[in-house]
C-alpha positions as CSV (number, residue, x, y, z in Angstrom):
1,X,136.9,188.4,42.8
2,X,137.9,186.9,39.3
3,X,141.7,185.9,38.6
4,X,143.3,184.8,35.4
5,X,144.9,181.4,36.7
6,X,146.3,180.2,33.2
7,X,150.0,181.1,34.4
8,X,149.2,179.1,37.7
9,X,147.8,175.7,35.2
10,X,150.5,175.8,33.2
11,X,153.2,175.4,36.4
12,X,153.5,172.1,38.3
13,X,151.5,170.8,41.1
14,X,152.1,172.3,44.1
15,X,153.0,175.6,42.8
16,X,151.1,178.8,44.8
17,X,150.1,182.0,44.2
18,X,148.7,184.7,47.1
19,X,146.6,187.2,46.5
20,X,145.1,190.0,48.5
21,X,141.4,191.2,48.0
22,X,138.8,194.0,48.2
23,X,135.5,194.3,46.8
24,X,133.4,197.7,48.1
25,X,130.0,197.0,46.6
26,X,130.0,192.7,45.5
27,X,127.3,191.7,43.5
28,X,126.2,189.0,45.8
29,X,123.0,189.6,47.8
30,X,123.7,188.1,51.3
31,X,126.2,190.4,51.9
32,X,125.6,193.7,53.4
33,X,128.8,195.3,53.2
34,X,132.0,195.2,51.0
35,X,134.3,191.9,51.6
36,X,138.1,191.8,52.3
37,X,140.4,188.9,52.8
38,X,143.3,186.9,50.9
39,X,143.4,183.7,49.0
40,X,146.2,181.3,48.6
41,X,146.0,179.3,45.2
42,X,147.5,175.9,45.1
43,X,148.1,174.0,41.8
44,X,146.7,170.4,41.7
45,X,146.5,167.8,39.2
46,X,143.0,168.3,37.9
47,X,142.6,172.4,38.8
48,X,143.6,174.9,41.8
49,X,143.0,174.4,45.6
50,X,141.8,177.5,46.7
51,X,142.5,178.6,50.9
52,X,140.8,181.5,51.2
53,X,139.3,184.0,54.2
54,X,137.2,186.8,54.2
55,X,136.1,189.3,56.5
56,X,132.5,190.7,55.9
57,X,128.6,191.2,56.9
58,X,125.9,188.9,56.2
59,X,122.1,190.1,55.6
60,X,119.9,188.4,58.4
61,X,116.0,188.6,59.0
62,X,115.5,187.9,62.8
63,X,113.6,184.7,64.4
64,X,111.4,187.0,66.0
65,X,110.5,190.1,64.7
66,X,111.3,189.2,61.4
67,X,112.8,192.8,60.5
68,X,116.4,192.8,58.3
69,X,119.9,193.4,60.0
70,X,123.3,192.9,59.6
71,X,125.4,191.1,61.5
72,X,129.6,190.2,60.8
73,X,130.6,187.0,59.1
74,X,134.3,185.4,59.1
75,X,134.5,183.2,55.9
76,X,136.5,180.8,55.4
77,X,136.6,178.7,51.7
78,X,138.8,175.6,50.9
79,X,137.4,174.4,48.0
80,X,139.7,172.4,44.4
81,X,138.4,174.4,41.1
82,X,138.5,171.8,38.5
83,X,139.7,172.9,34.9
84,X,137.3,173.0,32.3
85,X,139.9,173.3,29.4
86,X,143.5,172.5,29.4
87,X,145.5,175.6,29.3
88,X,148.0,174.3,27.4
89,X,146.1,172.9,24.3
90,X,142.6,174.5,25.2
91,X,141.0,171.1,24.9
92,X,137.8,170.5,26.2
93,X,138.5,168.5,29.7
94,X,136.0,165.8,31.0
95,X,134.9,166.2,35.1
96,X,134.7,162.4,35.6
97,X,131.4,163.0,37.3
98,X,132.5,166.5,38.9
99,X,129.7,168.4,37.5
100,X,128.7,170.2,40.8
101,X,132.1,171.0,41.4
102,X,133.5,174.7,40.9
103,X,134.7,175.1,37.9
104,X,137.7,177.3,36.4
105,X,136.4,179.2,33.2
106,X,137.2,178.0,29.4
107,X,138.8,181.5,29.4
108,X,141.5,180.3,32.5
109,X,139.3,182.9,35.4
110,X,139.4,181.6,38.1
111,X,135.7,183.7,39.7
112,X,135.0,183.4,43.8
113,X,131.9,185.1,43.8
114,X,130.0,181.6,43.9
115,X,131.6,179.9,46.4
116,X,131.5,183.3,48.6
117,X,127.8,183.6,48.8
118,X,127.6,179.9,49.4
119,X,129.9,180.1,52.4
120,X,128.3,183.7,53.2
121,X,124.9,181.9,53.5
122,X,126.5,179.1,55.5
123,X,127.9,182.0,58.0
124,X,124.1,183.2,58.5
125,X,123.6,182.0,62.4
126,X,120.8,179.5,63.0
127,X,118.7,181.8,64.9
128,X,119.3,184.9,64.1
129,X,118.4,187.6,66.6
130,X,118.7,191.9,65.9
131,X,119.7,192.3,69.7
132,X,119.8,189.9,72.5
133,X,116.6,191.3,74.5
134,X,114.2,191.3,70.7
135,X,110.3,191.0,72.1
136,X,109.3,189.6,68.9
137,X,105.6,189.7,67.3
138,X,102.6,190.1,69.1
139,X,101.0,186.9,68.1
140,X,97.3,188.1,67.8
141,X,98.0,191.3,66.1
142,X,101.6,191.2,64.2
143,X,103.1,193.9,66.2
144,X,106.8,194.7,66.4
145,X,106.7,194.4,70.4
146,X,110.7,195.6,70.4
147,X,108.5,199.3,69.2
148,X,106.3,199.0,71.8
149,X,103.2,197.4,73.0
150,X,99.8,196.5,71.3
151,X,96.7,197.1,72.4
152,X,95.4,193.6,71.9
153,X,93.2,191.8,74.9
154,X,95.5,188.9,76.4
155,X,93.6,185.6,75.5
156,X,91.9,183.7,78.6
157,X,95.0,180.3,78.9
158,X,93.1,176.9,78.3
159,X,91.4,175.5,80.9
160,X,92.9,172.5,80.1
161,X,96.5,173.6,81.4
162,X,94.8,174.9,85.3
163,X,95.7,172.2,86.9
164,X,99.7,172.2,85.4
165,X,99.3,176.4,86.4
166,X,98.4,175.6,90.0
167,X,101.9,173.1,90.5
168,X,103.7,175.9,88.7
169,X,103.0,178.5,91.2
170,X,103.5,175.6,94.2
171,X,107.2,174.9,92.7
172,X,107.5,179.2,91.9
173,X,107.0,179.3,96.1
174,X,108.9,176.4,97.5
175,X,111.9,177.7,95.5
176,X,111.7,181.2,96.9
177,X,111.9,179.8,100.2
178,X,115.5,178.2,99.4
């Protein structure tokens, strides 16, 4: 996901490029499959305005039974690489305090691959679940209970909670009454 942009910096601002692309096997970790999408490249005074969106799967480790899956990501990146060099002259050009910001190459490459597994890690949901119905770990022994049950002893509840049992199982019987 690497373009040579130094066509694109030496046109006026506001000139656009489109680009269609596909990458089988990227190099970037969080994804579990290959990525396809399209980009559109905007000239700016101090770099190039990438628009960009991307189709792919992300690598997830579920919330509760902590085993890896995959699950489909829709990225979307608008982010301004900010020349290093001028294309014209191929002086060195200072970021005003834009050191975090993306960066095109000294070389004119524009490369994506950063910014996608930043958004790609971004896409990972909050809580992420294998399936919808995931038992989780048994909590005493570590068991996937999704592959079946354990054989650990169910713990005795603390006494402490009795009395907040008993009004649970009044309310449980006044609201199958209703």
């Amino acid at each position: 996901m690497r373009w040579n942009v130094s066509h694109l910096l030496k046109s006026g601002v506001g000139e656009e490029r489109e680009y269609e692309f596909s990458e089988a096997n990227p190099s970037i970790k969080e994804l579990a499959a290959g990525i396809e999408g399209s980009a559109q490249f905007i000239r700016t005074k101090s770099g190039i305005l990438v628009l960009a969106s991307a189709d792919t799967s992300v690598r997830c480790i579920c919330s509760r039974c902590l085993q890896e899956f995959s699950t489909p990501a829709h990225i979307t990146i608008e982010e301004e690489f900010l020349q290093t060099t001028d294309a014209e002259t191929g002086v060195k050009v200072t970021l005003d305090g834009n050191e975090e910001s993306f960066t095109i190459s000294s070389q004119n490459e524009l490369d994506l691959t950063e910014s996608v597994r930043q958004y790609a890690i971004l896409a990972i949901p909050i809580k992420p679940l294998c399936k919808e119905d995931c038992r989780g770990l048994c909590q005493s022994c570590g068991k996937n209970l999704s592959e079946g049950t354990c054989t650990c002893k169910a713990e005795p509840g603390d006494r402490r909670w009795e009395a907040l049992e008993g009004i649970r199982g009044k309310v449980r019987k006044s609201e199958k009454r209703k």
